[in-house]
FIKOLPA-450030 format. One record per atom (N, C-alpha, C): residue in three letters; x, y, z. Coordinates in steps of 0.2 Angstrom, whole numbers, padded with zeros to 4 digits, always signed. Layout:
BEGIN
AlaXYZ...
END
This chain:
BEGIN
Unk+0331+0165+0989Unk+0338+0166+0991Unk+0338+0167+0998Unk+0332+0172+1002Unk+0333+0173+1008Unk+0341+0175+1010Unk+0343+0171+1020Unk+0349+0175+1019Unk+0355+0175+1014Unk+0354+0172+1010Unk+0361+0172+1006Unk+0361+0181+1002Unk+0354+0181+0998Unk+0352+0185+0996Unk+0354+0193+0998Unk+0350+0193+1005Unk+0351+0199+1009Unk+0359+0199+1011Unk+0363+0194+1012Unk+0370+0197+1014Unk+0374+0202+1006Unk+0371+0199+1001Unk+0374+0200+0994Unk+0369+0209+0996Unk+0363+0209+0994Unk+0361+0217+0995Unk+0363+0220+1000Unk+0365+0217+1006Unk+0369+0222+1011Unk+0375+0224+1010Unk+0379+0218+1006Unk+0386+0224+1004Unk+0384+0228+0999Unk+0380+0224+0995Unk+0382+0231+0989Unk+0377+0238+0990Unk+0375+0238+0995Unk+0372+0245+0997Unk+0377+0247+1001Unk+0381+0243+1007Unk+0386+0248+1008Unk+0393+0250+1006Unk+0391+0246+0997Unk+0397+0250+0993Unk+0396+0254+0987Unk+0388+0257+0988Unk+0385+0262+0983Unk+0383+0259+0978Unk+0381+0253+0978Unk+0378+0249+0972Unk+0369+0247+0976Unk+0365+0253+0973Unk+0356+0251+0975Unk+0354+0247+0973Unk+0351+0243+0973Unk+0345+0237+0974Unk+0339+0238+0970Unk+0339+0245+0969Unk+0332+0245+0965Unk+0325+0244+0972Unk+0320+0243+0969Unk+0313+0241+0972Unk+0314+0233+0976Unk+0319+0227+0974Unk+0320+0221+0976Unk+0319+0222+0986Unk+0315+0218+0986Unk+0311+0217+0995Unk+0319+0212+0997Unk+0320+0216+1002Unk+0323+0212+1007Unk+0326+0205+1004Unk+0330+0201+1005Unk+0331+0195+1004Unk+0329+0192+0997Unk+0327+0198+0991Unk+0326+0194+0987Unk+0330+0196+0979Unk+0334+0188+0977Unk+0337+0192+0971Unk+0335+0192+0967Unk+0331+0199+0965Unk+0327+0203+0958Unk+0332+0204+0953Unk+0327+0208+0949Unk+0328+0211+0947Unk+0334+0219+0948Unk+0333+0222+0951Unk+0337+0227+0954Unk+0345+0224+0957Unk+0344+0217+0962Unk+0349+0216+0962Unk+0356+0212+0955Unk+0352+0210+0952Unk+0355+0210+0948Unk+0358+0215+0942Unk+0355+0220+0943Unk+0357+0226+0939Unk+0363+0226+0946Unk+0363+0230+0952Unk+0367+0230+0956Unk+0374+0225+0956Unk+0372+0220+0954Unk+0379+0213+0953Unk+0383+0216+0947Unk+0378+0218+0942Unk+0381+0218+0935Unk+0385+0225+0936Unk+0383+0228+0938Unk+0387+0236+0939Unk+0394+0234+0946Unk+0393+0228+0949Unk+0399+0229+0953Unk+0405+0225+0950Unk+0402+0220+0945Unk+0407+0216+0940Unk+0409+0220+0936Unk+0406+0223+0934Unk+0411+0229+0928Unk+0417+0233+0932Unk+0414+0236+0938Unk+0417+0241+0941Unk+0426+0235+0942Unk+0425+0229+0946Unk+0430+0225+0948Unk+0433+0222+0941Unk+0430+0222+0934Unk+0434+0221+0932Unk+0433+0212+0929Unk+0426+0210+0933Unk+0423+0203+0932Unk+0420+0204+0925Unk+0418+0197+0924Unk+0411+0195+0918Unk+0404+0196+0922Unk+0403+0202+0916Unk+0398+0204+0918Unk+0390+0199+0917Unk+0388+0196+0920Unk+0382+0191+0921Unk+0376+0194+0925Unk+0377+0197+0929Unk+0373+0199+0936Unk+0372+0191+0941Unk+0376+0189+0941Unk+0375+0181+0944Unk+0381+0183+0950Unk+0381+0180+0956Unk+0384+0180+0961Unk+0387+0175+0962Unk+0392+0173+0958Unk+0397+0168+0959Unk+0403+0166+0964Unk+0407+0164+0964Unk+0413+0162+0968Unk+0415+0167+0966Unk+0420+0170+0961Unk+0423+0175+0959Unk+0419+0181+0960Unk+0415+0184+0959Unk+0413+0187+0963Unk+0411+0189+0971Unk+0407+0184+0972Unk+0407+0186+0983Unk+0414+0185+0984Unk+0419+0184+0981Unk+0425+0186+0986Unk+0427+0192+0982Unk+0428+0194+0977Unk+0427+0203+0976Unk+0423+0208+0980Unk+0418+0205+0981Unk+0413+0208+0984Unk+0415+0209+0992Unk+0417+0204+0995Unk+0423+0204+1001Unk+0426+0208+1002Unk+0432+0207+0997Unk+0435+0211+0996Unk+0437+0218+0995Unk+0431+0220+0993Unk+0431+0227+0992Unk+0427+0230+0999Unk+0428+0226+1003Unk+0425+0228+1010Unk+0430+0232+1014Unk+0434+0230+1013Unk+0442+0232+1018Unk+0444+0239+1015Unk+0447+0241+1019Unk+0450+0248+1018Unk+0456+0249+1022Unk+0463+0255+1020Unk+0470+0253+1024Unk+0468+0254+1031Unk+0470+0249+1035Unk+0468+0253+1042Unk+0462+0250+1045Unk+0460+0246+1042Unk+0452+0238+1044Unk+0457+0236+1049Unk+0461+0230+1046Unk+0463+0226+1052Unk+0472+0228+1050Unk+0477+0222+1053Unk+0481+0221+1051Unk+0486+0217+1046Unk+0489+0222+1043Unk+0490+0214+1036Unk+0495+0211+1038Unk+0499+0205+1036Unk+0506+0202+1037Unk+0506+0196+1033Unk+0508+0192+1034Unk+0508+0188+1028Unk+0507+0182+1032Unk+0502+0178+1031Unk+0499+0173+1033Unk+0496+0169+1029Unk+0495+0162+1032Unk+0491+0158+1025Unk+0483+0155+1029Unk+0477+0156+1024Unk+0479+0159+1019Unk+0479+0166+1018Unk+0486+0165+1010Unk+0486+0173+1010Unk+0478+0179+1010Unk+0482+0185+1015Unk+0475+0189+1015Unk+0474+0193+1007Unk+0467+0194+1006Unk+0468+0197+1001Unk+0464+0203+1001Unk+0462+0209+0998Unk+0458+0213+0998Unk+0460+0219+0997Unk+0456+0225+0994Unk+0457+0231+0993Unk+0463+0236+0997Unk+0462+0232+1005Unk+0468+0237+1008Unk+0473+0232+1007Unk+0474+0229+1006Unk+0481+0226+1003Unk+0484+0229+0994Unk+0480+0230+0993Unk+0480+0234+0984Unk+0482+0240+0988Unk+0477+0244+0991Unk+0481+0251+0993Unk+0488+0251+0996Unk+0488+0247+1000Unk+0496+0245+1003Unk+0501+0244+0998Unk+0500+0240+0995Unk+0505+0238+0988Unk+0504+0244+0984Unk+0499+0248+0981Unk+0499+0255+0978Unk+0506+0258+0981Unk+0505+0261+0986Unk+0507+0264+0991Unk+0517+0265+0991Unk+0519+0257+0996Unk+0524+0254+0995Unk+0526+0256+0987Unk+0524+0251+0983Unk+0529+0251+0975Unk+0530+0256+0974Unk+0523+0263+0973Unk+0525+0272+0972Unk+0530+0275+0972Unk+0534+0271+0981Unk+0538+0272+0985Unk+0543+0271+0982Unk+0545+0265+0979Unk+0551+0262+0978Unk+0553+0257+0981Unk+0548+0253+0983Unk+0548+0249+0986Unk+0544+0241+0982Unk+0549+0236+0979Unk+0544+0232+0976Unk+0541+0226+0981Unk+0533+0231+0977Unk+0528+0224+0982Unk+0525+0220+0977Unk+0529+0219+0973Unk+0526+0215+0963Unk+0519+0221+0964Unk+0515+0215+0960Unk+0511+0218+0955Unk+0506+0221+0960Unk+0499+0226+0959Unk+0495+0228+0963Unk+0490+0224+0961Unk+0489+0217+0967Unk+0485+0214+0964Unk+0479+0210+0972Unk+0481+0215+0973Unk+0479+0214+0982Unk+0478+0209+0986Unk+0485+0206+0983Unk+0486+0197+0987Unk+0493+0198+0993Unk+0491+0200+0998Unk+0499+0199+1002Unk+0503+0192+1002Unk+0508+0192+0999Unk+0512+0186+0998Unk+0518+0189+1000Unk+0524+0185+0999Unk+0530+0186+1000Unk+0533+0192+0999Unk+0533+0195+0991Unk+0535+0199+0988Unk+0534+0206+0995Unk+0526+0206+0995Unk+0522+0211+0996Unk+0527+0211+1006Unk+0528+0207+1008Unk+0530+0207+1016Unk+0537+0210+1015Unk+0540+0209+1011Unk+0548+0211+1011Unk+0548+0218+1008Unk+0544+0221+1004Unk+0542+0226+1002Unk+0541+0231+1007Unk+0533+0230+1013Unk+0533+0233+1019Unk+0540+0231+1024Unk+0544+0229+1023Unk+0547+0227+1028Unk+0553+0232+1028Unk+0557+0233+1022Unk+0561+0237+1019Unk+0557+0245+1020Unk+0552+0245+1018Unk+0547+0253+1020Unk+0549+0254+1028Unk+0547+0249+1031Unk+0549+0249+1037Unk+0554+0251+1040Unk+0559+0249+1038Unk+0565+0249+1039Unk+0571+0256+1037Unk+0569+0259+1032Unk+0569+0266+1029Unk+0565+0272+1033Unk+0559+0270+1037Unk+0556+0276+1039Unk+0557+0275+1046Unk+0562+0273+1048Unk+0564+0270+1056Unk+0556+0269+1059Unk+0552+0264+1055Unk+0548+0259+1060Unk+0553+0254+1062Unk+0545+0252+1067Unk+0547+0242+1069Unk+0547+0238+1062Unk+0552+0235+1062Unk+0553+0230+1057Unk+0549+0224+1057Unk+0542+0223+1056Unk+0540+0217+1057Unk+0537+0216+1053Unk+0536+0219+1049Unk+0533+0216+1041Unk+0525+0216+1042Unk+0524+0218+1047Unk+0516+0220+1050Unk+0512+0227+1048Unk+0510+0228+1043Unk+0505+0234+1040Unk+0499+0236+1048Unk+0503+0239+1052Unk+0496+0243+1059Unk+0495+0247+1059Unk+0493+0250+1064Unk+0491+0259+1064Unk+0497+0262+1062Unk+0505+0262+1064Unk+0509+0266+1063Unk+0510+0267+1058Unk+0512+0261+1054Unk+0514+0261+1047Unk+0510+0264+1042Unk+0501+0263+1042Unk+0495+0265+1038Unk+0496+0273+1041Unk+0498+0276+1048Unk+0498+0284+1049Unk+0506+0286+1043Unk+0512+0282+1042Unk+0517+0285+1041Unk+0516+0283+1033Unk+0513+0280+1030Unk+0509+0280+1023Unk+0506+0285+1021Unk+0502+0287+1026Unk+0497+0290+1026Unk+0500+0300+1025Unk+0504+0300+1030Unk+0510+0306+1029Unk+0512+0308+1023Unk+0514+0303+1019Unk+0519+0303+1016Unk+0512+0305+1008Unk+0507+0306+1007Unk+0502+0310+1004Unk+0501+0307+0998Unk+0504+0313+0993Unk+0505+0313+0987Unk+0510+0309+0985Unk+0517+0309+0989Unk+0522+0304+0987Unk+0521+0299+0986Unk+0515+0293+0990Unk+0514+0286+0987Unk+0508+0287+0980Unk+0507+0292+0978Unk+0501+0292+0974Unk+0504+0294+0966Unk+0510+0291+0966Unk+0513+0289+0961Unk+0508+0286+0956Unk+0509+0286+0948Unk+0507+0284+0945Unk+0508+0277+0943Unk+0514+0275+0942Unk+0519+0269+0939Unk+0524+0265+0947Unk+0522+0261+0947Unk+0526+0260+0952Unk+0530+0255+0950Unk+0535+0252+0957Unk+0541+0248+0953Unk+0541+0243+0948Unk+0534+0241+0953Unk+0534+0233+0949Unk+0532+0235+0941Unk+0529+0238+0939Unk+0528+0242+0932Unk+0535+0241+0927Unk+0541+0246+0931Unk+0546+0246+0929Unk+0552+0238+0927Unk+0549+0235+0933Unk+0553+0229+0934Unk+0550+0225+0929Unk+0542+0222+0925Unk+0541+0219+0919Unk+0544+0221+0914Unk+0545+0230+0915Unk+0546+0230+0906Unk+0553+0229+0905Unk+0558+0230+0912Unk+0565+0227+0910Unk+0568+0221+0910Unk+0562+0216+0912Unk+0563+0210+0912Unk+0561+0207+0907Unk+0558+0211+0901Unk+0557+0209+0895Unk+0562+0211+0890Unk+0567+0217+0892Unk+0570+0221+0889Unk+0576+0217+0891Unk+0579+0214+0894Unk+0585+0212+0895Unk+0586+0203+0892Unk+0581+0202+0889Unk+0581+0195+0887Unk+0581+0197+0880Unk+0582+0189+0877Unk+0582+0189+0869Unk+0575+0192+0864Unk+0578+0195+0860Unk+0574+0198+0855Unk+0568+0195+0849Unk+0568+0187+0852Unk+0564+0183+0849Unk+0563+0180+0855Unk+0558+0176+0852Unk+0555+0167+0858Unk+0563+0162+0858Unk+0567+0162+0855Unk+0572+0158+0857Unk+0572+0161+0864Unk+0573+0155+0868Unk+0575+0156+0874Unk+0571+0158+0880Unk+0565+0158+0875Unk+0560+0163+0881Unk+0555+0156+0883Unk+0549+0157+0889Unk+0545+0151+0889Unk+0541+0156+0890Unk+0532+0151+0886Unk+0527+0152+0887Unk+0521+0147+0889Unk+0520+0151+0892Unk+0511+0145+0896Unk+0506+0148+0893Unk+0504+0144+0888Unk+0498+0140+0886Unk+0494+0139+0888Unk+0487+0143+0890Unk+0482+0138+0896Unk+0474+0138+0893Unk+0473+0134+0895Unk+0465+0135+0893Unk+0460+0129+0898Unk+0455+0132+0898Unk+0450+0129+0904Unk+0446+0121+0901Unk+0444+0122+0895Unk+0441+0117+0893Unk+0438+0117+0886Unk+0438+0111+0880Unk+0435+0114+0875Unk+0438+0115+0871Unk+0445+0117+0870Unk+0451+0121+0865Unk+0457+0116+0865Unk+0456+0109+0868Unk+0462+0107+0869Unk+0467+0107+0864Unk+0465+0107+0855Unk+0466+0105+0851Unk+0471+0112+0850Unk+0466+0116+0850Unk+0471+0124+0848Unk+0476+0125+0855Unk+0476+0124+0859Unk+0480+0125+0864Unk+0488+0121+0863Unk+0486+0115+0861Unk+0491+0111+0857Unk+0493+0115+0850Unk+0490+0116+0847Unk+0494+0120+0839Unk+0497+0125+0841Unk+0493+0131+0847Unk+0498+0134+0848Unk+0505+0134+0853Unk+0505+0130+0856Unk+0512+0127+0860Unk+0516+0122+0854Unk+0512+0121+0850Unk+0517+0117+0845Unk+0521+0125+0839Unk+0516+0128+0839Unk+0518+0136+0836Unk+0524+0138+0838Unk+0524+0142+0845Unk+0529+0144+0851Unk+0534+0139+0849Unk+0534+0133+0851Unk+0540+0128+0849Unk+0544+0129+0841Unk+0540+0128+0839Unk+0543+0129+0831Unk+0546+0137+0829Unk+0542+0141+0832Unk+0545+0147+0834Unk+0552+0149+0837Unk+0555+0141+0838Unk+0560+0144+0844Unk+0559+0146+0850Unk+0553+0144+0854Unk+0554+0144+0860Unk+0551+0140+0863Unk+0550+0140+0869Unk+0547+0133+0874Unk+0541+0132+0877Unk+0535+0130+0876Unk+0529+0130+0877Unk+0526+0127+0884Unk+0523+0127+0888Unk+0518+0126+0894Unk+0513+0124+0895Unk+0511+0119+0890Unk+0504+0119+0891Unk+0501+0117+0895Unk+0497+0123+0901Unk+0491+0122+0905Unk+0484+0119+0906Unk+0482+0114+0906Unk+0475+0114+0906Unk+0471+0112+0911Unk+0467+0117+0915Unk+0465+0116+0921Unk+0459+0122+0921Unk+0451+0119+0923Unk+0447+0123+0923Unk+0449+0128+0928Unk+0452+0129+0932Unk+0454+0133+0938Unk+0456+0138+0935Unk+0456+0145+0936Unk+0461+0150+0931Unk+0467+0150+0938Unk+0463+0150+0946Unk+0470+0151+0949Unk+0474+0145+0949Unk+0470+0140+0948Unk+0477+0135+0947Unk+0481+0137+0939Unk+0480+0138+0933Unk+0482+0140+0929Unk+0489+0144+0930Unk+0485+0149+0935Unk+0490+0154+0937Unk+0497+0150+0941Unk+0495+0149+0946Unk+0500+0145+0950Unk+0506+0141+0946Unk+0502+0135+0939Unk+0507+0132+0937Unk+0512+0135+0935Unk+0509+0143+0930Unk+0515+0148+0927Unk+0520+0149+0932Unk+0517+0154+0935Unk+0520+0155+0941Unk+0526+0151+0945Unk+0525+0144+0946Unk+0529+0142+0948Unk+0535+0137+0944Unk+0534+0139+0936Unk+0537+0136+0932Unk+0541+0144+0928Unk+0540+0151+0932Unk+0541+0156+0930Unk+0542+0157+0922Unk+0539+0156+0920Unk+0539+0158+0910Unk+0539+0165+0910Unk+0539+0164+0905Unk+0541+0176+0904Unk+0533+0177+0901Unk+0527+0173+0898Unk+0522+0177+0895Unk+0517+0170+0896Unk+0511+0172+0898Unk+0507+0169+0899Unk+0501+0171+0893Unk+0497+0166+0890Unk+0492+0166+0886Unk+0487+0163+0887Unk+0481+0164+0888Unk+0477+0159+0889Unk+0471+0161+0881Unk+0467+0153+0882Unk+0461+0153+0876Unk+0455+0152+0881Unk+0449+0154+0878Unk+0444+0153+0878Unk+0439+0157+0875Unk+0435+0153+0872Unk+0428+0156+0868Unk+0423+0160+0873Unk+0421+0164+0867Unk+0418+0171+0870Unk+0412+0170+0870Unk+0409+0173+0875Unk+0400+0173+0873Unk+0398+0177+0868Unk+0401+0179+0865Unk+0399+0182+0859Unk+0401+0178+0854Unk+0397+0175+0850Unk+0400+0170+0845Unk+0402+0174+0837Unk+0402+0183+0837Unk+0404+0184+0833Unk+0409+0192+0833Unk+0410+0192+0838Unk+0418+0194+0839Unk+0423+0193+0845Unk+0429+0196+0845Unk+0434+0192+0846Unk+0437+0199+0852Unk+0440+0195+0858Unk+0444+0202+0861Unk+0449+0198+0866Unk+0452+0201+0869Unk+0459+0201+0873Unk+0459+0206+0877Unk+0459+0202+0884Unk+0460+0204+0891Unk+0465+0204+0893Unk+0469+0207+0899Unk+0475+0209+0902Unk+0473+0211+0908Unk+0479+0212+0914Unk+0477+0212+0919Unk+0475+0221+0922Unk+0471+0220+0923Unk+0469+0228+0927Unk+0467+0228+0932Unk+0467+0231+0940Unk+0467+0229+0947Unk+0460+0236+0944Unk+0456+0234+0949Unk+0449+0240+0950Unk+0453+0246+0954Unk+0459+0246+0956Unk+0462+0252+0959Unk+0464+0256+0952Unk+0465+0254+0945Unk+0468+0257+0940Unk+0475+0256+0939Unk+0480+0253+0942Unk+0483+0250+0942Unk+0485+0243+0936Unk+0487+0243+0932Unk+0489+0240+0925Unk+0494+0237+0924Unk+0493+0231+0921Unk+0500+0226+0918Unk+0502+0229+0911Unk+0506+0234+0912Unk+0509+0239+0905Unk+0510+0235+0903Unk+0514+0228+0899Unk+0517+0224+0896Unk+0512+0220+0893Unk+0506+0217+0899Unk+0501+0214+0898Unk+0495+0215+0894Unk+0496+0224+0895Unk+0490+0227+0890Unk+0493+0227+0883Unk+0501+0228+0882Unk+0506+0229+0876Unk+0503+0222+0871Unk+0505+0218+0875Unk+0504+0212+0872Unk+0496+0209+0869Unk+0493+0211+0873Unk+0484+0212+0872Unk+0483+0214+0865Unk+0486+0222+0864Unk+0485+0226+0859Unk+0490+0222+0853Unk+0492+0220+0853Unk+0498+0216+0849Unk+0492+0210+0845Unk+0492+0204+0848Unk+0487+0200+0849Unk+0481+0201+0845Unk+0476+0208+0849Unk+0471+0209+0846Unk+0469+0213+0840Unk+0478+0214+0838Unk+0474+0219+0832Unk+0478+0212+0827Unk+0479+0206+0826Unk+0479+0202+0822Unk+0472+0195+0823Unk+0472+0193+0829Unk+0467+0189+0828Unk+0459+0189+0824Unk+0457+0196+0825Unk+0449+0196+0823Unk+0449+0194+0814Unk+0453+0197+0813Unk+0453+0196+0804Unk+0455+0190+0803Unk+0460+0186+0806Unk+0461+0178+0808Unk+0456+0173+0806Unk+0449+0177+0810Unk+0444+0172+0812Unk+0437+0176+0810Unk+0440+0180+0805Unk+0433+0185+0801Unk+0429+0186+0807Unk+0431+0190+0811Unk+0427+0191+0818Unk+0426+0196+0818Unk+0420+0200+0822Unk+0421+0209+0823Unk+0427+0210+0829Unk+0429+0218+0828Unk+0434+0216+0834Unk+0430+0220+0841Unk+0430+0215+0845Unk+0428+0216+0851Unk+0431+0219+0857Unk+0438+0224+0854Unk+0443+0226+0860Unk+0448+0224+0863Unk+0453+0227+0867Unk+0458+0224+0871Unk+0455+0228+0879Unk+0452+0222+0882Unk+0449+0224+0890Unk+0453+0223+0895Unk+0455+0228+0899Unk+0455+0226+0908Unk+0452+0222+0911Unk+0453+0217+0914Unk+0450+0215+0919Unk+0455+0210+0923Unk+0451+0209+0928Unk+0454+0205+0937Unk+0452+0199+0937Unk+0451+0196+0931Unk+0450+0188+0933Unk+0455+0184+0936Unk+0455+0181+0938Unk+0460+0176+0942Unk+0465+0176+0938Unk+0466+0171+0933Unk+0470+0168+0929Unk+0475+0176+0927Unk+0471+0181+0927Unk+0475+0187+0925Unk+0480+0190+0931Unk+0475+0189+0935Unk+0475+0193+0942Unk+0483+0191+0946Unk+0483+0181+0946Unk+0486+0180+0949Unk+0492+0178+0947Unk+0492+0178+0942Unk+0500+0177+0935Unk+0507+0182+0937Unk+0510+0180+0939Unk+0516+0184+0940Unk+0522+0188+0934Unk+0518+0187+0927Unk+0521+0188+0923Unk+0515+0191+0916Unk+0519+0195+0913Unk+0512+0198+0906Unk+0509+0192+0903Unk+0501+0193+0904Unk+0497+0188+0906Unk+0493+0188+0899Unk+0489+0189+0895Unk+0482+0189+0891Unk+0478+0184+0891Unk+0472+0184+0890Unk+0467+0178+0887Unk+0462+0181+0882Unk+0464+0177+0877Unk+0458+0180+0871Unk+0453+0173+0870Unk+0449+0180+0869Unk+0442+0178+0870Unk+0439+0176+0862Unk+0440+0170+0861Unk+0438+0169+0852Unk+0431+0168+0854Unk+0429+0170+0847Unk+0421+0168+0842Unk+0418+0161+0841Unk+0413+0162+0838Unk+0413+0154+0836Unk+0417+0149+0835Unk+0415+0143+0840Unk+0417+0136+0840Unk+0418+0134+0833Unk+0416+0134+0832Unk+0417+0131+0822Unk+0420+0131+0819Unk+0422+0141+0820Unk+0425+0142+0817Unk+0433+0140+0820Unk+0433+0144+0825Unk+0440+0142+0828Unk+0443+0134+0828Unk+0438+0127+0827Unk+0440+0123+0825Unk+0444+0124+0817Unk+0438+0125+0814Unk+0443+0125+0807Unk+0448+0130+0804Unk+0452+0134+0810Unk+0457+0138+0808Unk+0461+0138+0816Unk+0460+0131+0816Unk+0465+0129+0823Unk+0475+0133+0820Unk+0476+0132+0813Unk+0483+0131+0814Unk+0484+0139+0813Unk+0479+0140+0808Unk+0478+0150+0808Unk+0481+0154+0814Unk+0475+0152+0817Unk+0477+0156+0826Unk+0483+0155+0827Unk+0484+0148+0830Unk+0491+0147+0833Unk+0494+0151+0829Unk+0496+0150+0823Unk+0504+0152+0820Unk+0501+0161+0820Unk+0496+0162+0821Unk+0494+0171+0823Unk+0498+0173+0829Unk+0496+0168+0833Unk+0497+0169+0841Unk+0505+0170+0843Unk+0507+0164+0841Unk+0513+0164+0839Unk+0520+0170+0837Unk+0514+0173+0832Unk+0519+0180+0828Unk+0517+0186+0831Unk+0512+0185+0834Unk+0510+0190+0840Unk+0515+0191+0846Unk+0516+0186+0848Unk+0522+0184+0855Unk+0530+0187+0852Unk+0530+0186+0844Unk+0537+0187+0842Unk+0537+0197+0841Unk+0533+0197+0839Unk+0533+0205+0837Unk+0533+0209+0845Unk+0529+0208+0849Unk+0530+0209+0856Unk+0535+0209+0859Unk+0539+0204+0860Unk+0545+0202+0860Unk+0551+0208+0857Unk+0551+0206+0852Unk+0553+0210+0848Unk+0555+0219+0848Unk+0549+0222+0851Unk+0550+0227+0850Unk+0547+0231+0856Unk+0551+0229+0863Unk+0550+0231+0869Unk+0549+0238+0871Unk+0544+0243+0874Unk+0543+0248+0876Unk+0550+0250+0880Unk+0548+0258+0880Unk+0550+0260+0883Unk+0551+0262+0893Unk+0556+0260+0894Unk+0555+0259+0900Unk+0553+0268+0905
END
């Protein structure tokens, strides 16, 4: 692996993940205990493999408030000091959407109004001043729950009480065409409007929702574990959570595994893209055996389906 190698063991020793006995430049054994312990920590598939989604995690957990300067630029910046920012801001009362540490639009009008309430400069520019008057402000931004939290669950809470009128995106990577269609034909027959996504990409996935704003995203894919079944939702490695997202998680996954005679494998946090970058309560369930899931294509869906209506249906508390 040589340098490729050593740059992966020089970040993860300067972010408290050892190497083990592995020489210099070489990806052992130790390093990949080291990968695996930072993919769980961030909320990835744990592999010990240093993939795409991974070295740009691994990136991004470089940054700290107060590295450089944020503003919104393309491409957008992303990284843990932009998570802390957005933490920080939303706390406030100030909506920077979700804590997902991608500066976009949201997130600049967010600092900009911060701005403009602590008599800074107005320029939308995260610098020393703003990071010290953040910084000030202590335990006030170290809120638990912040806007964007609030803003999900009343934006679910102000719409109808079924899939009448609601839209959902449907996505899946490859392999499930079949069930991806049963369930978009579910959704529909249920009374409401389906999206079917399919794009290996999870950020493309994300983008299509996003820009066709749907109220709930779904995505399928089979799990490495061919005999049980779980559901993922979004959770940022700061601990910041898609309340809605996990709701619907937990929804989903206490009906699927009996579905598909599966063991039940949990409802997980994690930062995958598709999760990560979705602007709306997101999940992906992780099904069991291919075989099986072929021969209980219409099972699932119409599961999936009543899963999304009972969610719906009976909105938390704000």
């Amino acid at each position: 692996m040589g340098e490729a190698a050593l740059e992966v063991q020089r970040r993860r020793l300067a972010l408290g993940y050892p190497v083990g006995d592995d020489v210099a430049g070489s990806y052992g054994p130790g390093t990949t205990v080291a990968v695996a312990a930072f993919q769980e920590r961030r909320g990835l598939r744990c592999d010990g493999v240093c993939g795409d989604d991974t070295w740009h995690a691994l990136v991004e957990a470089g940054y700290r408030l107060g590295d450089r300067p944020l503003y919104l630029g393309y491409p957008l910046l992303r990284g843990d000091d932009v998570a802390d920012l957005q933490r920080r801001v939303g706390s406030l009362g100030f909506d920077a959407g979700r804590v997902d540490g991608i500066f976009g639009p949201r997130t600049e009008r967010a600092l900009a109004d911060f701005q403009r309430n602590g008599g800074l400069v107005t320029d939308a520019i995260c610098g020393p001043a703003t990071v010290a008057a953040l910084r000030r402000l202590g335990g006030w931004a170290d809120a638990p729950h912040s806007v964007a939290s609030v803003r999900e669950r009343e934006q679910l809470r102000r719409g109808p009480r079924s899939l009448d009128g609601r839209t959902v995106a449907v996505g899946e990577s490859g392999g499930l065409d079949a069930l991806a269609r049963a369930v978009a034909g579910a959704v529909t027959a249920a009374g409401g409007r389906a999206l079917l996504i399919q794009h290996p990409d999870g950020s493309e996935q994300a983008a299509a929702a996003n820009l066709a704003e749907v109220d709930a995203y779904v995505g399928l894919s089979l799990s490495a574990s061919s005999v049980s079944v779980s559901t993922a939702y979004y959770r940022a490695p700061s601990g910041w959570e898609s309340l809605e997202g996990r709701r619907l998680a937990e929804v989903v996954q206490a009906l699927l595994p009996g579905i598909l005679g599966a063991t039940d494998g949990g409802v997980r946090g994690m930062a995958l893209p598709v999760l990560r970058e979705t602007r709306m309560p997101a999940v992906l369930a992780e099904l069991g055996a291919a075989s099986v899931v072929v021969e209980r294509n219409a099972e699932v869906a119409a599961t999936l389906a009543a899963a999304l209506q009972r969610w719906i249906a009976q909105p938390a508390e704000v």
